[in-house]
CHARMM-style PDB file with segment names, atoms N, HN, CA, C and O in Angstrom:
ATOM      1  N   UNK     1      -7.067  -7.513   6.844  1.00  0.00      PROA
ATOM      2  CA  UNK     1      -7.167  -6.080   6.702  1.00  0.00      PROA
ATOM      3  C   UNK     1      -8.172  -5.583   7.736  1.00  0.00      PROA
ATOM      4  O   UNK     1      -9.319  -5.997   7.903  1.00  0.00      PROA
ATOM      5  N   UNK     2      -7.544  -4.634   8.391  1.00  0.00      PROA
ATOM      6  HN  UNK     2      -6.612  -4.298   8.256  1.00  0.00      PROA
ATOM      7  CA  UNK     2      -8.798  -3.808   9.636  1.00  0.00      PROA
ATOM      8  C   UNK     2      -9.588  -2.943   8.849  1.00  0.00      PROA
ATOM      9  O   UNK     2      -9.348  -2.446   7.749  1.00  0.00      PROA
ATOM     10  N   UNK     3     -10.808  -2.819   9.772  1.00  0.00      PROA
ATOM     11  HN  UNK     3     -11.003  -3.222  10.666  1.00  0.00      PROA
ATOM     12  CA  UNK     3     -11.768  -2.107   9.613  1.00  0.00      PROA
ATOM     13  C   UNK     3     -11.185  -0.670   9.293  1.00  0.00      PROA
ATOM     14  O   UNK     3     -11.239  -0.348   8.106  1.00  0.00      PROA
ATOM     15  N   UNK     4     -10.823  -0.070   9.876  1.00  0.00      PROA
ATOM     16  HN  UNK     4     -10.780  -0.332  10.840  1.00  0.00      PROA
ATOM     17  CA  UNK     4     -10.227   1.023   9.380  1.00  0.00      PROA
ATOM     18  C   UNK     4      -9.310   1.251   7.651  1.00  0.00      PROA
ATOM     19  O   UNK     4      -9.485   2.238   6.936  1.00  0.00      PROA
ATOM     20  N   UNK     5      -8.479   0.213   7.347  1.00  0.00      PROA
ATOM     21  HN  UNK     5      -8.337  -0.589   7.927  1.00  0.00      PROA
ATOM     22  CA  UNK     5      -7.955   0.085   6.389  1.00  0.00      PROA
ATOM     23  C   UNK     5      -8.978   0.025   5.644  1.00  0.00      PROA
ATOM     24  O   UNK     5      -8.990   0.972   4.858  1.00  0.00      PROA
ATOM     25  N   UNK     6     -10.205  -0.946   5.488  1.00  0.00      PROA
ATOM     26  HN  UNK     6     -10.195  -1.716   6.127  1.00  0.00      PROA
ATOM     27  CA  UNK     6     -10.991  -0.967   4.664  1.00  0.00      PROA
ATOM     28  C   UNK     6     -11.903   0.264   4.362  1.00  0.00      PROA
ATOM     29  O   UNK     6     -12.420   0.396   3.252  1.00  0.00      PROA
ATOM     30  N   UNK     7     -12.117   1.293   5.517  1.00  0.00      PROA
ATOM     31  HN  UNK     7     -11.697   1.186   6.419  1.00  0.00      PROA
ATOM     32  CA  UNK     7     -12.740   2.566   5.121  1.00  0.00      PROA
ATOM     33  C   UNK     7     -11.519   3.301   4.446  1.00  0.00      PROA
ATOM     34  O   UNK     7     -11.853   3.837   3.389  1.00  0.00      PROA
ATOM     35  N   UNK     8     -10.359   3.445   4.737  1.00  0.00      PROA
ATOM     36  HN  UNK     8     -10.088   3.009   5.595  1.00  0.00      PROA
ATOM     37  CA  UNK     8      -9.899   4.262   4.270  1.00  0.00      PROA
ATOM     38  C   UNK     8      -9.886   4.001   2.667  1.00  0.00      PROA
ATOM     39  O   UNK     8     -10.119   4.892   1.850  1.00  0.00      PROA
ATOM     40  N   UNK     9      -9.563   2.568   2.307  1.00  0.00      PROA
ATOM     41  HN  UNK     9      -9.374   1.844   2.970  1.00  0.00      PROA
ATOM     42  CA  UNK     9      -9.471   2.532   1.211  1.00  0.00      PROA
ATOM     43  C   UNK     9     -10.976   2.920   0.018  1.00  0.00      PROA
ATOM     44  O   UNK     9     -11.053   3.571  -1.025  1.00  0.00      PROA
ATOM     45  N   UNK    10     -11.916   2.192   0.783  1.00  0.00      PROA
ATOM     46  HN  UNK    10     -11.853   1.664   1.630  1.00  0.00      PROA
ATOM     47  CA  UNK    10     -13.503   3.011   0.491  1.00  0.00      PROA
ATOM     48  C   UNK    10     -13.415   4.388   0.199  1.00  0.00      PROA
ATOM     49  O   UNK    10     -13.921   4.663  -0.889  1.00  0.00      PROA
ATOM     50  N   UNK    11     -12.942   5.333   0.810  1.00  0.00      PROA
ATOM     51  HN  UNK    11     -12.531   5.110   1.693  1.00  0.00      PROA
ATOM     52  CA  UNK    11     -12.544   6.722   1.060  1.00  0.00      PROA
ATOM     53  C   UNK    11     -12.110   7.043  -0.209  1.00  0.00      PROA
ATOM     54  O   UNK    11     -12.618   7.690  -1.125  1.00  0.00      PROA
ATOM     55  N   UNK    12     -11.001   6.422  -0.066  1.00  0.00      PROA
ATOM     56  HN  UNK    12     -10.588   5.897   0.678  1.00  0.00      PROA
ATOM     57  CA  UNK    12      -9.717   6.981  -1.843  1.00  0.00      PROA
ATOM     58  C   UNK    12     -10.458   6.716  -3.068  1.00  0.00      PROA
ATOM     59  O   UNK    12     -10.514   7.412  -4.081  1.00  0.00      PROA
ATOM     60  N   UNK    13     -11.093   5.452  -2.785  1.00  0.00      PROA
ATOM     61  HN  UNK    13     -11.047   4.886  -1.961  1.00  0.00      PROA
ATOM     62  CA  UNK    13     -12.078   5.119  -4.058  1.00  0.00      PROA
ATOM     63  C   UNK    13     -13.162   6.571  -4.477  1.00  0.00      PROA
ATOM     64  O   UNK    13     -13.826   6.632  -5.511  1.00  0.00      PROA
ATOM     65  N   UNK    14     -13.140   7.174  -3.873  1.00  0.00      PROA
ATOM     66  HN  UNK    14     -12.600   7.125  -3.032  1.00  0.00      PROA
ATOM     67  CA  UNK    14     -13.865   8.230  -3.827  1.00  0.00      PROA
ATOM     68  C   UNK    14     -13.665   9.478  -4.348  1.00  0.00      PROA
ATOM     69  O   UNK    14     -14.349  10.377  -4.837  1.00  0.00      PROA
ATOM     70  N   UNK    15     -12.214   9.199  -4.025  1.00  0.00      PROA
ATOM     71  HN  UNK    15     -11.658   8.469  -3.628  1.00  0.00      PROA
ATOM     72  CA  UNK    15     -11.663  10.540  -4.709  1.00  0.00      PROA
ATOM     73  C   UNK    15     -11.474  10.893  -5.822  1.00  0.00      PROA
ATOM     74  O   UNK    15     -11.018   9.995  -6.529  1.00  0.00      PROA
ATOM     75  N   UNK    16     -11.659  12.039  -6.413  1.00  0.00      PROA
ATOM     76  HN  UNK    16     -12.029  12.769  -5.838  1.00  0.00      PROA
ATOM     77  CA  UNK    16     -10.908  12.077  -7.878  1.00  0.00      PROA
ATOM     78  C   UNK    16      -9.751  11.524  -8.214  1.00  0.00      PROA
ATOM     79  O   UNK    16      -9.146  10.861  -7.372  1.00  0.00      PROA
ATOM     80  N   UNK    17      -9.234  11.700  -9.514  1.00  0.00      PROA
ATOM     81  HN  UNK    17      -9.725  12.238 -10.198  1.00  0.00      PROA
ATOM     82  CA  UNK    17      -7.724  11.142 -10.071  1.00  0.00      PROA
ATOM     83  C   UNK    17      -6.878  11.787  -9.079  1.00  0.00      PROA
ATOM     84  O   UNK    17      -6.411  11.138  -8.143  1.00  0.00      PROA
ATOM     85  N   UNK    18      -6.625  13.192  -9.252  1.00  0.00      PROA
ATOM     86  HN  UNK    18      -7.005  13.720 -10.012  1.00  0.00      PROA
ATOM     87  CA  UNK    18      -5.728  13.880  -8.757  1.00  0.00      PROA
ATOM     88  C   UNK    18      -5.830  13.785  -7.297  1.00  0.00      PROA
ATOM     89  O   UNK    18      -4.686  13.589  -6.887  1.00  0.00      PROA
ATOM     90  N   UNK    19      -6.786  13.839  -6.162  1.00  0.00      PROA
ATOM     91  HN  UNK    19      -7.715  13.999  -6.495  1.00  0.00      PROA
ATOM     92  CA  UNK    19      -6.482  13.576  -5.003  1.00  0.00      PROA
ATOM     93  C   UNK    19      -5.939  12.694  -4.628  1.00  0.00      PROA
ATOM     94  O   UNK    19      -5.010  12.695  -3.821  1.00  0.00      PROA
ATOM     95  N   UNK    20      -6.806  11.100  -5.555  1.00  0.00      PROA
ATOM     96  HN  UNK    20      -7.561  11.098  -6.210  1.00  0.00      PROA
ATOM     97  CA  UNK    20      -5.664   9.555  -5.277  1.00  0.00      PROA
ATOM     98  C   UNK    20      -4.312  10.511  -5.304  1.00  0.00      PROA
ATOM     99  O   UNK    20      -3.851  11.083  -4.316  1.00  0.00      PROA
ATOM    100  N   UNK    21      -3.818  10.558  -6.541  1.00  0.00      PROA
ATOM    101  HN  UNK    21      -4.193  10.093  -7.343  1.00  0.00      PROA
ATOM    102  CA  UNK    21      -2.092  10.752  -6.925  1.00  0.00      PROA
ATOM    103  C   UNK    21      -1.910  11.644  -5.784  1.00  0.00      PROA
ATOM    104  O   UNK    21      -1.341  10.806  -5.084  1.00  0.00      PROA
ATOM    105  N   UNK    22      -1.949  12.769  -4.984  1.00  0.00      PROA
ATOM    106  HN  UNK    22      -2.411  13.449  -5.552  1.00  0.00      PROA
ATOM    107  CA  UNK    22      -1.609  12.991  -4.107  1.00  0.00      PROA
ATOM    108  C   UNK    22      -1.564  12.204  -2.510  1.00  0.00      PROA
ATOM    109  O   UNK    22      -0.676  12.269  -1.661  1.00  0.00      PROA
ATOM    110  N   UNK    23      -2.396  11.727  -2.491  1.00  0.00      PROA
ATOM    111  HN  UNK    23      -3.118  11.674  -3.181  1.00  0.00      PROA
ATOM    112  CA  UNK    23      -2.870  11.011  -1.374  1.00  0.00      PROA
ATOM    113  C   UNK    23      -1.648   9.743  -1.369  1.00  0.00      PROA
ATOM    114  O   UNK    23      -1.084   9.360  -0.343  1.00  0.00      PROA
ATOM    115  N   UNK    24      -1.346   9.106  -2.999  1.00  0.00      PROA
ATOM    116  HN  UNK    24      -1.804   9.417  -3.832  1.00  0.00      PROA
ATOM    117  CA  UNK    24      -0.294   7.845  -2.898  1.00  0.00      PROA
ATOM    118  C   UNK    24       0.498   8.705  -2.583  1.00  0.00      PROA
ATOM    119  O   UNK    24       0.586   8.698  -1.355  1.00  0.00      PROA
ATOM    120  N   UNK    25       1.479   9.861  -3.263  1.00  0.00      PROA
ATOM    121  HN  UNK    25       1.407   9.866  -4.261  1.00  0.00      PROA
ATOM    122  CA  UNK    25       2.546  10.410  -3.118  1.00  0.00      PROA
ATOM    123  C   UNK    25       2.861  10.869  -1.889  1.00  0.00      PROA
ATOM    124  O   UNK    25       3.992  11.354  -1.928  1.00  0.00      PROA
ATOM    125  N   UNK    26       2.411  10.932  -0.890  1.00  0.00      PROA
ATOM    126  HN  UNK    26       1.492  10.538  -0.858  1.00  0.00      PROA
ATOM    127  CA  UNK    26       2.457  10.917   0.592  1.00  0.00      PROA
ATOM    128  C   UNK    26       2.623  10.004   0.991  1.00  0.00      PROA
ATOM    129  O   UNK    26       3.694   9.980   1.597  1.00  0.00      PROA
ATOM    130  N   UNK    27       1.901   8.752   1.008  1.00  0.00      PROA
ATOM    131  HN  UNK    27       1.031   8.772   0.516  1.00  0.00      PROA
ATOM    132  CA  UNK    27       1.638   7.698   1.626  1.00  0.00      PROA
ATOM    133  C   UNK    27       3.097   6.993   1.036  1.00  0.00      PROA
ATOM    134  O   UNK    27       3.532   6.035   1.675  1.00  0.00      PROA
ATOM    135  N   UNK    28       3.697   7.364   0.076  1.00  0.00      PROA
ATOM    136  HN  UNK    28       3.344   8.142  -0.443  1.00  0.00      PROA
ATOM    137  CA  UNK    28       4.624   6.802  -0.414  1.00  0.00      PROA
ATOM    138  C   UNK    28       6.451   7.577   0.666  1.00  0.00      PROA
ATOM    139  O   UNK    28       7.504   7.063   1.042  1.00  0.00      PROA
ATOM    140  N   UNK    29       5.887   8.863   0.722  1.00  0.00      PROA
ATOM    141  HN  UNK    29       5.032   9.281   0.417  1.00  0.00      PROA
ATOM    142  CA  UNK    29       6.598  10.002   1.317  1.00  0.00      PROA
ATOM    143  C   UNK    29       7.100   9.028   2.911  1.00  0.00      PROA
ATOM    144  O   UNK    29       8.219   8.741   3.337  1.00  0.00      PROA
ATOM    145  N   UNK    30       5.806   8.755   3.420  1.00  0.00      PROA
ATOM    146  HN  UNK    30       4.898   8.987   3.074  1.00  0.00      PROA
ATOM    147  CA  UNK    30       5.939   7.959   4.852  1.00  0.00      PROA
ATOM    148  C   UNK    30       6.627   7.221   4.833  1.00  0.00      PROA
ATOM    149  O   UNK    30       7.722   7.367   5.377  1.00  0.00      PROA
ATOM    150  N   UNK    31       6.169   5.771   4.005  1.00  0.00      PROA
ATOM    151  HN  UNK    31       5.280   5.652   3.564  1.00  0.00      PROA
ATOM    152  CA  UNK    31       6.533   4.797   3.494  1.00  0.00      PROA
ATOM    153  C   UNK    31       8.014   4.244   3.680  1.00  0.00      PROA
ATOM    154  O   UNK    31       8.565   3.228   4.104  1.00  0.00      PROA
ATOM    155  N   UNK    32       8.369   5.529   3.103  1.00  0.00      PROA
ATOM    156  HN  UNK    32       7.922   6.354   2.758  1.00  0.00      PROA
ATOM    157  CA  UNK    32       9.998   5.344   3.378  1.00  0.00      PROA
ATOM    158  C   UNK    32      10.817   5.455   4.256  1.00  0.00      PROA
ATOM    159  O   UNK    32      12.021   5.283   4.064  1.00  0.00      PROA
ATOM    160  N   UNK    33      10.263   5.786   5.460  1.00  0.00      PROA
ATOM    161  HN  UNK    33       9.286   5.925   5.617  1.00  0.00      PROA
ATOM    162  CA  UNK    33      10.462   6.069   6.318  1.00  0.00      PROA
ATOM    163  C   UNK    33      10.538   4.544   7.858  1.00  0.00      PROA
ATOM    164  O   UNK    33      11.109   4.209   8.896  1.00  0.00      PROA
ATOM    165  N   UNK    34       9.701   4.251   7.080  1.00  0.00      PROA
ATOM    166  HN  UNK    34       9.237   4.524   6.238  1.00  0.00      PROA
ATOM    167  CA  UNK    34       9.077   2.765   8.074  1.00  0.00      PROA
ATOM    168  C   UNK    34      10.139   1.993   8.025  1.00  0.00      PROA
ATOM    169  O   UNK    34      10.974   2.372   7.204  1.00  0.00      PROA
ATOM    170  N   UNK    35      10.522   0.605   8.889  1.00  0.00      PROA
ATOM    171  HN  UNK    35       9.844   0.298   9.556  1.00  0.00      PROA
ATOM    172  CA  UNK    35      11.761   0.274   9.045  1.00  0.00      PROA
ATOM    173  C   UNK    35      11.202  -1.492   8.759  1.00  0.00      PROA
ATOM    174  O   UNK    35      10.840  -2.355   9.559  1.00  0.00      PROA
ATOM    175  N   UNK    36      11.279  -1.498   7.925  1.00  0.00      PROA
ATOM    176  HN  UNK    36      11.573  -0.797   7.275  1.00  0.00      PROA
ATOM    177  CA  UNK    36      10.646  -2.668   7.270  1.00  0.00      PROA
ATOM    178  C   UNK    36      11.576  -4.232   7.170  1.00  0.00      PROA
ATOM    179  O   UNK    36      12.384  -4.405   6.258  1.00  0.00      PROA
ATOM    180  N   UNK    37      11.334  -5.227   8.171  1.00  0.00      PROA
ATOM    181  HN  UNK    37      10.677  -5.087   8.912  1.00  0.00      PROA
ATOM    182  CA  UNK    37      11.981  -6.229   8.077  1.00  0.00      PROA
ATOM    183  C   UNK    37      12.522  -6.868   6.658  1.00  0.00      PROA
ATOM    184  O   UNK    37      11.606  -7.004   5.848  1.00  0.00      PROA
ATOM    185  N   UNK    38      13.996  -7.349   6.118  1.00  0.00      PROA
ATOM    186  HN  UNK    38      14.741  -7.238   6.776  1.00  0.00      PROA
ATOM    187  CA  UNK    38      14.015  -8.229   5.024  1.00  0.00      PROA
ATOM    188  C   UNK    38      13.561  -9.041   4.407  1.00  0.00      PROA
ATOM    189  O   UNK    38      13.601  -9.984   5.198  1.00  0.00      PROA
ATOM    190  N   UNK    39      13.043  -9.477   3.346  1.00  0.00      PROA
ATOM    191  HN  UNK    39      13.011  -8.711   2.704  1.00  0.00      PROA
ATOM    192  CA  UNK    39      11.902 -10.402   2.967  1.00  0.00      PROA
ATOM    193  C   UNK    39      12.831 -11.688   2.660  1.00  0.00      PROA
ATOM    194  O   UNK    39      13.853 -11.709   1.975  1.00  0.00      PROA
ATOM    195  N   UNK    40      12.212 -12.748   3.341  1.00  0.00      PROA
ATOM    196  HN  UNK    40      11.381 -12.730   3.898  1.00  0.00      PROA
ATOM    197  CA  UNK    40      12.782 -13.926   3.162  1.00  0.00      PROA
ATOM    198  C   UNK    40      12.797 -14.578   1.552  1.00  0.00      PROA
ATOM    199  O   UNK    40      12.138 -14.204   0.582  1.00  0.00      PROA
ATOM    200  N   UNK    41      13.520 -15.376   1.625  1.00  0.00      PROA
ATOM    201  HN  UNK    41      14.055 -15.680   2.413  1.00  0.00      PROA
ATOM    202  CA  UNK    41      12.984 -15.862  -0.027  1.00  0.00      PROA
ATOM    203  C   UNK    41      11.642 -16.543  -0.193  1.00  0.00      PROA
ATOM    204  O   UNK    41      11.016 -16.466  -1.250  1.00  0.00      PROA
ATOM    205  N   UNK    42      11.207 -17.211   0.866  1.00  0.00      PROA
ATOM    206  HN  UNK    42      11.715 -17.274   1.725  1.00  0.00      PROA
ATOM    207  CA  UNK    42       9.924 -17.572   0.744  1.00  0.00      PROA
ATOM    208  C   UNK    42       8.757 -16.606   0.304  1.00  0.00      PROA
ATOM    209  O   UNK    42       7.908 -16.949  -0.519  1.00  0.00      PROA
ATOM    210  N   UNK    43       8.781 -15.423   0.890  1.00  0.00      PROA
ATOM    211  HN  UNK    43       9.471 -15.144   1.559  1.00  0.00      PROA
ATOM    212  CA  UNK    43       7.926 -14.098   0.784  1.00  0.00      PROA
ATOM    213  C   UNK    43       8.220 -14.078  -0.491  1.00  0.00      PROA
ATOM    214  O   UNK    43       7.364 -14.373  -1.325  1.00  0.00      PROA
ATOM    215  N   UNK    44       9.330 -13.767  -0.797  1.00  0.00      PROA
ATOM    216  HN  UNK    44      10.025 -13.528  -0.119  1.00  0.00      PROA
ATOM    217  CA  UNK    44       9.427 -13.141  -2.672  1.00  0.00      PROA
ATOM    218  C   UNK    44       8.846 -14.008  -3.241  1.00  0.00      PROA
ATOM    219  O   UNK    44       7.854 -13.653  -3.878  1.00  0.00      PROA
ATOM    220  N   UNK    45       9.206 -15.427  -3.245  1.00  0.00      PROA
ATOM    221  HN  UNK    45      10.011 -15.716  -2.727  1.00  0.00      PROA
ATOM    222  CA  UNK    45       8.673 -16.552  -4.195  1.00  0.00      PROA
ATOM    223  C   UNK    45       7.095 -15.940  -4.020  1.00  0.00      PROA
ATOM    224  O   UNK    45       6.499 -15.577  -5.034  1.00  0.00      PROA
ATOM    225  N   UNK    46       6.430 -15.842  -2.648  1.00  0.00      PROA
ATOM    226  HN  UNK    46       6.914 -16.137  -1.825  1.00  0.00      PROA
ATOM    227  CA  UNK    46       4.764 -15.981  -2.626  1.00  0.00      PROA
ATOM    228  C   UNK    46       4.389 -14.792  -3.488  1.00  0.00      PROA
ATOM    229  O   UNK    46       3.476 -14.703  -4.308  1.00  0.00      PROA
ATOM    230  N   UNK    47       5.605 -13.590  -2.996  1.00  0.00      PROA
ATOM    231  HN  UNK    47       6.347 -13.662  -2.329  1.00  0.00      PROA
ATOM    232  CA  UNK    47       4.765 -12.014  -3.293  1.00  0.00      PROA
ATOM    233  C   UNK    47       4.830 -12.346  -5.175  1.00  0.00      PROA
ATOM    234  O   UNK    47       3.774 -12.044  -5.729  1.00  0.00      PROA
ATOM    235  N   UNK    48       5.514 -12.697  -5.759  1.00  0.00      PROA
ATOM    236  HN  UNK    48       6.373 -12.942  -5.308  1.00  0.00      PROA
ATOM    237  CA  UNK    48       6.012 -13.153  -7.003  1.00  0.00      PROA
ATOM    238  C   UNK    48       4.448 -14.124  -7.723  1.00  0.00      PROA
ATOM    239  O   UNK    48       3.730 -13.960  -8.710  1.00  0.00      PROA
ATOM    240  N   UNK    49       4.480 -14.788  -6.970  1.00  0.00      PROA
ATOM    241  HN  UNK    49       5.063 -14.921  -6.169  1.00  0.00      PROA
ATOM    242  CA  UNK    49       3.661 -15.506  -7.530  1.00  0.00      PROA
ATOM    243  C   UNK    49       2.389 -15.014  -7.363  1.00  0.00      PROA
ATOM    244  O   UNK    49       1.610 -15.452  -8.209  1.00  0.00      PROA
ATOM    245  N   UNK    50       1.948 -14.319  -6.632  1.00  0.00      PROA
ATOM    246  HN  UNK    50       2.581 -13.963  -5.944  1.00  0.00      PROA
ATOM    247  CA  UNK    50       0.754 -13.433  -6.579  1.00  0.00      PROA
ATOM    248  C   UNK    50       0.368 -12.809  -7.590  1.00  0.00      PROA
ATOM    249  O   UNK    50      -0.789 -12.617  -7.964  1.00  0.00      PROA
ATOM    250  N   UNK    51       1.825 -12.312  -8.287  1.00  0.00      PROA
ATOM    251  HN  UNK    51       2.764 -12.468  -7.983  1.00  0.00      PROA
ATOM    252  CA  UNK    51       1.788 -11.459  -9.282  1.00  0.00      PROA
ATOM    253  C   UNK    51       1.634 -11.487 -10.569  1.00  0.00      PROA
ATOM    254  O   UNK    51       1.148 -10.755 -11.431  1.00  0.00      PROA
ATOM    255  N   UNK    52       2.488 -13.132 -10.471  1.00  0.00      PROA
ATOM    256  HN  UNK    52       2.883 -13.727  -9.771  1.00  0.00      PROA
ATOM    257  CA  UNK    52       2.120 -13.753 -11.798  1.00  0.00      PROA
ATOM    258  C   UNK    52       1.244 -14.979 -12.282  1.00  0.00      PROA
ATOM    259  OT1 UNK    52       1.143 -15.229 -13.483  1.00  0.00      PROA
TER     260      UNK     52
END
């Protein structure tokens, strides 16, 4: 994670409830937009297991 990512996220921590929820709902807005390679099965197994 870059330096930048890490302030920004410092940043949000900062915010009230309602600015986070706006701030994701954008970031989510972009998001969709990005052209995001297929995740191999290896990735799912890892992202998966991260989770559980």
């Amino acid at each position: 994670m870059t330096t930048s990512v890490q302030e920004l996220l410092g940043m949000f921590d900062h915010l009230t409830e309602s600015e986070q929820l706006d701030i994701a709902v954008e970031i989510f807005r972009r998001a969709l937009h990005l052209d995001f390679p297929p995740l191999s099965d290896e990735d799912l197994v890892l992202n998966a297991e991260e989770i559980f």
